[in-house]
Every structure is written in C-alpha cells, then in structure tokens.
C-alpha positions as CSV (number, residue, x, y, z in Angstrom):
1,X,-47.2,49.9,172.2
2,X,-44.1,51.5,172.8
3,X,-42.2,49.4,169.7
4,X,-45.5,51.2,167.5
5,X,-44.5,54.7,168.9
6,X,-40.6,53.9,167.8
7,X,-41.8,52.8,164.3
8,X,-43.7,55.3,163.0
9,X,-41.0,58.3,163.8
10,X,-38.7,55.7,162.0
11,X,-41.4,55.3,158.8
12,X,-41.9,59.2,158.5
13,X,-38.4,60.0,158.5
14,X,-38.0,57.3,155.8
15,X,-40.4,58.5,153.8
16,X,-39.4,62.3,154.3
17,X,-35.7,61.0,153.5
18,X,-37.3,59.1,149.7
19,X,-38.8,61.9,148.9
20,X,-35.6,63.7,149.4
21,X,-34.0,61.9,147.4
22,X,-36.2,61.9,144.2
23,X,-36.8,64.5,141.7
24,X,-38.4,64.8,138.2
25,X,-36.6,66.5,135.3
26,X,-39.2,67.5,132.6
27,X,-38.5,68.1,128.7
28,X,-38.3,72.0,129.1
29,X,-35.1,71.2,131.5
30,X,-31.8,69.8,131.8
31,X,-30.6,69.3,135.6
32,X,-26.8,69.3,137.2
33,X,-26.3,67.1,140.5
34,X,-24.1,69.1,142.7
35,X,-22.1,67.5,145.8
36,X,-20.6,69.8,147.8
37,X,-20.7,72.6,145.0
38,X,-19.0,70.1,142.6
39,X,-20.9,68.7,139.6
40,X,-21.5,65.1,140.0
41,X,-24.2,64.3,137.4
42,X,-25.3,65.7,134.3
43,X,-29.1,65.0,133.2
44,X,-30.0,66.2,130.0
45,X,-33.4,63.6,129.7
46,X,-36.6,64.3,131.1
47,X,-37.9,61.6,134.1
48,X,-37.6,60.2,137.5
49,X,-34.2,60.5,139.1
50,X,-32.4,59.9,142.5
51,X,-30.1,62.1,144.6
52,X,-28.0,61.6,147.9
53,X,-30.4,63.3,150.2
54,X,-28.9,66.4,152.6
55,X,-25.5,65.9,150.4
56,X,-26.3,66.5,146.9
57,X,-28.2,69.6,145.8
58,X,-30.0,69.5,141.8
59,X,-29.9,73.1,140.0
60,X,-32.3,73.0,136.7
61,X,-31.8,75.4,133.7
62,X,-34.2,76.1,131.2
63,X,-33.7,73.8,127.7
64,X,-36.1,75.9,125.9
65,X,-34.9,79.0,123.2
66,X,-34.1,82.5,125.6
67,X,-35.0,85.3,124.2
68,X,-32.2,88.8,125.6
69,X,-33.5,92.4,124.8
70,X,-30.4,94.3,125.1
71,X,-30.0,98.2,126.1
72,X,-29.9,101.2,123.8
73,X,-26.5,102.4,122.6
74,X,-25.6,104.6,120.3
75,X,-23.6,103.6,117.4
76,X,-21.4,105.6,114.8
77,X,-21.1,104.6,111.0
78,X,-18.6,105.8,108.6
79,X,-20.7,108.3,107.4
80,X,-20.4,109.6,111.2
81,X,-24.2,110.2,111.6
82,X,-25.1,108.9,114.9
83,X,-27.8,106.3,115.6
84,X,-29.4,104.7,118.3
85,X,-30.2,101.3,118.3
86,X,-31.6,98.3,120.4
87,X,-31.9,94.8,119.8
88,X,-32.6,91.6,120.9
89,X,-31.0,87.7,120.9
90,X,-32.6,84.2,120.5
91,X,-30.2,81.9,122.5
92,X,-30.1,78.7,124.6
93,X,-28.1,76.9,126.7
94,X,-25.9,74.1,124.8
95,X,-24.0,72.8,127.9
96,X,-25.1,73.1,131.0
97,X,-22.0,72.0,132.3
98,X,-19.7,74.5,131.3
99,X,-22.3,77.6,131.7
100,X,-22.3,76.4,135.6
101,X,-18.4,76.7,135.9
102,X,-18.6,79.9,133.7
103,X,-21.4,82.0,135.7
104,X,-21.1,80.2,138.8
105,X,-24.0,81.0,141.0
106,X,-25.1,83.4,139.3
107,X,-27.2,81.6,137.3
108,X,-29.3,83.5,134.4
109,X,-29.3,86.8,135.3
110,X,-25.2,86.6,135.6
111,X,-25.1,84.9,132.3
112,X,-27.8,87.2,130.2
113,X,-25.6,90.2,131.7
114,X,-22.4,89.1,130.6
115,X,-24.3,88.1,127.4
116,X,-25.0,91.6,126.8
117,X,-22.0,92.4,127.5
118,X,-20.6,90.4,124.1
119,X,-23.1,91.4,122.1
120,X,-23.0,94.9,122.3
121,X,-19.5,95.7,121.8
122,X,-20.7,93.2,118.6
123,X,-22.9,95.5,117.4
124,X,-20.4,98.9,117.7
125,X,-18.2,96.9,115.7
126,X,-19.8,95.4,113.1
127,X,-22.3,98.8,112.3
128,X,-19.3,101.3,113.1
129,X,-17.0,99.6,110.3
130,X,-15.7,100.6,107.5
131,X,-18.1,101.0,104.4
132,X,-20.8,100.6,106.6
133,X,-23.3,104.1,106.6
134,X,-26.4,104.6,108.3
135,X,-28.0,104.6,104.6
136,X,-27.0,100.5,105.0
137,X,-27.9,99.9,108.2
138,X,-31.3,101.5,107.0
139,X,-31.5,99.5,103.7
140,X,-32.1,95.9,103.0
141,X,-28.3,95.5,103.8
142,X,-29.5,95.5,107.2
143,X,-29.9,91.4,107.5
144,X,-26.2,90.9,106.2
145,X,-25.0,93.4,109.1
146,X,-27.5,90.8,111.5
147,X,-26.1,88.0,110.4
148,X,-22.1,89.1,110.9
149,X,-23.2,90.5,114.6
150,X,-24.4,87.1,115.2
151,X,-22.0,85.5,113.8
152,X,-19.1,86.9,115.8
153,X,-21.5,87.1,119.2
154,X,-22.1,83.3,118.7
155,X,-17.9,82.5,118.8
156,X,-17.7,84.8,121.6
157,X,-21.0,83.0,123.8
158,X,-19.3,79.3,123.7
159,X,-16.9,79.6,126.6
160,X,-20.0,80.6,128.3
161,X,-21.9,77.6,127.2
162,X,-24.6,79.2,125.5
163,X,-25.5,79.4,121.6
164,X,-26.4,82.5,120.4
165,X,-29.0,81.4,117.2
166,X,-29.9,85.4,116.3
167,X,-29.4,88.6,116.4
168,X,-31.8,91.3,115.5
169,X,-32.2,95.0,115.2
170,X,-35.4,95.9,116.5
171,X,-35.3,100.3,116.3
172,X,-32.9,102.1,114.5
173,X,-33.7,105.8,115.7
174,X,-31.6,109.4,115.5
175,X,-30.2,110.3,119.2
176,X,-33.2,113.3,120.7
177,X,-30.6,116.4,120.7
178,X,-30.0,115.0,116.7
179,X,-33.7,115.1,115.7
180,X,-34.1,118.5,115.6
181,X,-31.6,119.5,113.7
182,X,-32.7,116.5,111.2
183,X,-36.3,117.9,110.8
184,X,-34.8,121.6,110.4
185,X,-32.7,120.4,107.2
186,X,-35.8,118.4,105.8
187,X,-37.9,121.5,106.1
188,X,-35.5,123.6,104.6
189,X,-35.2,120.7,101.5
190,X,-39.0,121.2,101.2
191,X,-39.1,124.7,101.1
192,X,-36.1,125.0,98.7
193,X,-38.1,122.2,96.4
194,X,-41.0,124.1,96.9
195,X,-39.0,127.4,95.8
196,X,-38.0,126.0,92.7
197,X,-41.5,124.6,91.5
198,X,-42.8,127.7,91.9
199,X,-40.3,129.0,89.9
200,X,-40.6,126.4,87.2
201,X,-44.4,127.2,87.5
202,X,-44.0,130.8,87.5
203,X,-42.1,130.6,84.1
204,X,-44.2,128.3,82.6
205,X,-46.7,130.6,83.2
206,X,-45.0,133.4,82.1
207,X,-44.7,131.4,78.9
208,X,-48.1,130.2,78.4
209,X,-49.2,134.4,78.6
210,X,-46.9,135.5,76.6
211,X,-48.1,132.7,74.2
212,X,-51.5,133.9,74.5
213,X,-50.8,137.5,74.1
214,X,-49.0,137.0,70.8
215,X,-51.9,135.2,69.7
216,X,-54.3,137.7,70.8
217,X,-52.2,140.1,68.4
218,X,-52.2,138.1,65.5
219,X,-56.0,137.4,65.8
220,X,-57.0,140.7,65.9
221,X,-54.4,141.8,63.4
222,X,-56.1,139.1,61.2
223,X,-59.6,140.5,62.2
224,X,-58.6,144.1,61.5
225,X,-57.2,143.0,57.7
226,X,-60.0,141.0,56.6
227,X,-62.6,143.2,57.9
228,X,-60.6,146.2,55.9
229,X,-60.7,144.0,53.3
230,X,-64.1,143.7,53.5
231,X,-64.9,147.5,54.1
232,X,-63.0,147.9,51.1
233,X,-64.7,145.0,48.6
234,X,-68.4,147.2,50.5
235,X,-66.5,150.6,49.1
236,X,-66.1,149.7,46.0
237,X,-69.6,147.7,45.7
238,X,-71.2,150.8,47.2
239,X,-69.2,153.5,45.0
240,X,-70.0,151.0,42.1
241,X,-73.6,151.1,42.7
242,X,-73.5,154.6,43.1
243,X,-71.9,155.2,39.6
244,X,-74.5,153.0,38.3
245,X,-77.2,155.0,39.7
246,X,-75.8,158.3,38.7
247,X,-75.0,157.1,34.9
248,X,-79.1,156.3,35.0
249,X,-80.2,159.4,36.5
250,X,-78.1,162.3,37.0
251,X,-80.5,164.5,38.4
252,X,-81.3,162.0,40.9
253,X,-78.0,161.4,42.0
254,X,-77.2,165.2,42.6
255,X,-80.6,165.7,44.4
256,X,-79.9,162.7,46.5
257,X,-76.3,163.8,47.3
258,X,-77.7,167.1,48.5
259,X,-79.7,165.5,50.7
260,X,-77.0,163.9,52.1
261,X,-75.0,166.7,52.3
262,X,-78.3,168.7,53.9
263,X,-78.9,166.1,56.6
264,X,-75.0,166.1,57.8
265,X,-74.4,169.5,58.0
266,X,-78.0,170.8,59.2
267,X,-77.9,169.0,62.7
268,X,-80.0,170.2,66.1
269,X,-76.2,171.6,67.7
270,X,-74.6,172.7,64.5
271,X,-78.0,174.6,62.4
272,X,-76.3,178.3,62.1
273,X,-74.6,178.2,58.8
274,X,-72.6,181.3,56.8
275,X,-72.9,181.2,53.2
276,X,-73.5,183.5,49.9
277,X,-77.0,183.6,49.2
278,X,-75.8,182.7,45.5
279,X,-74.5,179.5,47.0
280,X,-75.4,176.7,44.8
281,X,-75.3,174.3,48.3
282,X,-78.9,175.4,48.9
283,X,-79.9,175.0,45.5
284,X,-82.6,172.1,46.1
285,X,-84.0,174.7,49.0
286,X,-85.1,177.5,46.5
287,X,-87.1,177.8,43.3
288,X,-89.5,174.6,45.5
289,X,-87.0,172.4,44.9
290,X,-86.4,172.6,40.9
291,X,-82.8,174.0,39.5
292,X,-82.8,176.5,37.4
293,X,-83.3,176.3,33.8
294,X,-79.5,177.0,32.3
C-alpha cells in the first residue's frame, strides 16, 4: 500500500514533466527553442515537437502576411504644398532567427514600431523629392512613388528579419489650417469663371439685340417703301379713274367734287363759314342745285 502511494506521485509528475516537454507548431507558425535566452532550435514546420522541460522555453511568431497601418505625417513636395498622408504595409517575418536577436523581447509590437519607424522617413523621402508635386502624388504616378517607398523600406526591414511585400497610400488629404484657405481660392476661381461667362453672355446678348434691332429697321423700312409704292400705284389708279370719269362726264365730276369739297369743310365743329355771296363754292347750293346757264 505504501509502494502504490509512492507510485502514483512518481506517475503524475511523469506525466506533468511529458507534457512539458511537448508542443505542437501549426502551419500559421514558426517556433524558436530558447535555452537560457539562447536560441537552440529553429522550427519552421508545422507538428509535434520535444523540448527540455523547466530549461528550454518555445516563443512562436506568426508565419502568416502582417498587415502595419502607420501614423499620419505630413509631407512636403517640390511644389511645397503640404499634404497629409497615411498608409499601411503588407509584411512578414522571413527569419525568425534574426528578427529575435534584432527586437529581442520585444516581440511584435517592438518590431511593428521600429517598422514604422523605416517606413516613414521612406515616405518623406521618396514624396518630398525632387520632381515630385502633389499634382503626382495625386495622379496615376502615385503607384510608381508606392513602389520606390517599398522598395527602399524593404532593403532597410532585412536586418530586422522581416520582408516588407507593399506599401500603400491609403488618404492623401490637405493639413485642416490649409483647407480653408484651399476652398477660399476655389470659390474665388468659380466666381471669377462665373464673372467671365456672364460677360461672354452679356455680349452675346448685346449682339443678338443689336442684330434684331437692325432687322427690325430694315423691315419696316421695307414695309414703309413698298406700302408707298403701293399708295402710289392706288394714286395714280385712283387719279386715273378719276380722269376717266371726268373726260365722260364733266358735269358730274364737278358736281361730285363739290360734294366732296361740301362734306369736308361743312363738319358738326367747323359749320360757320365767311364767304362772298357770289362765291361760286356754293354754287350746287343755289338755283336747286342747277348752274347757271352761261
């Protein structure tokens, strides 16, 4: 009885001390076997492995693509128009070894920091040289600007033991105090736009009246000759028909012209007339109407 209380203490430590000593690396890690803070074993394949237990320690890191959104900063191209701009990193860890002695303990959160601190001095550099305006950063030149940053970020990440696989822009933005003062100038280049279309509006304008004024003029100085034309060609009929009529019948045409003359000149405002009595006007109003015999 006393040999069974002895064996299971002895079987349970065992077991606790197997257990200690196993570990499982799956395919989303690679694992370093430490031994007194000094890297024993590299394990970059996923399975079963053993350890010393209580004198090695395993530290996994992540296999899989990392993913680093950096700070804002402000940048200054040669056109010296300032811009703000973030962006973010696709890297992972190519050797696991070497990014241990580099960050230490640190782990991830040393290594994204000091990974930051490559890529934006990067990203000054490349969008701050020379031919390089905000108009490029803006335009489809963008991706070659990416591709330089990462580029010279990837060089600089090896001695850390990471690979940096892209860079991207994600906002390209005016600083706030900047904005203003941006909106200001693109109101007043609406307003001066809109000054000269009016303008150009107003004068065509102008120039369609004084196109339509003229031609108000010459059609009614057409109107007015052709209808004195006509009054004219009427005259002429009428005086023509008149001479007719007289050559037929004098007497007719005198009595007819006096009655003419009568109806004008005896009107309801004008009927008080001063004439000799021996006027031959009132001729057709005496003797009932016949002349006198001569």
């Amino acid at each position: 009885m006393k040999r069974i209380t002895y064996i299971i203490p002895v079987i349970v430590l065992g077991v606790a001390v197997l257990l200690s000593s196993v570990f499982v690396v799956d395919e989303r890690q690679r694992a370093l076997v430490l031994q007194f803070g000094q890297i024993r074993q590299v394990i970059e394949e996923p399975g079963l492995n053993f350890k010393i237990p209580l004198i090695q320690e395993v530290v996994f890191y992540d296999d899989r693509i990392l993913s680093l959104d950096t700070a804002e900063i402000e940048v200054t191209p040669s056109d010296d128009r300032r811009l703000v701009v973030d962006a973010f990193a696709r890297y992972r860890i190519a050797d696991v070894e070497q990014f241990r002695r580099a960050v230490g303990v640190g782990g991830m959160r040393a290594a994204e920091d000091r990974l930051e601190g490559i890529l934006n001095p990067q990203i000054r550099a490349v969008l701050g040289s020379e031919g390089v305006t905000s108009n490029t950063i803006l335009s489809s030149d963008r991706s070659a600007l990416m591709d330089r940053i990462t580029a010279q970020a990837r060089s600089q990440a090896l001695p850390l033991g990471l690979e940096v696989l892209d860079v991207r822009l994600k906002q390209t933005n005016l600083p706030s105090q900047n904005l203003e003062a941006t909106f200001s100038r693109m109101r007043a280049e609406r307003e001066r736009e809109a000054t000269d279309e009016r303008a150009r509006g107003e004068e065509a304008a102008l120039r369609v009246r004084a196109l339509a004024d003229r031609t108000v003029v010459e059609l009614v100085s057409d109107a007015n000759r052709e209808a004195e034309i006509i009054r004219g060609e009427a005259d002429a009929e009428r005086n023509g028909i008149f001479a007719e009529a007289f050559g037929q019948d004098i007497e007719f045409f005198e009595f007819y012209r006096s009655m003419t003359a009568y109806e004008r000149a005896l009107r309801q405002q004008n009927s008080t007339m001063v004439i000799s009595p021996d006027s031959e006007f009132f001729e057709y109003l005496s003797n009932s109407g016949q002349r006198p015999v001569e």
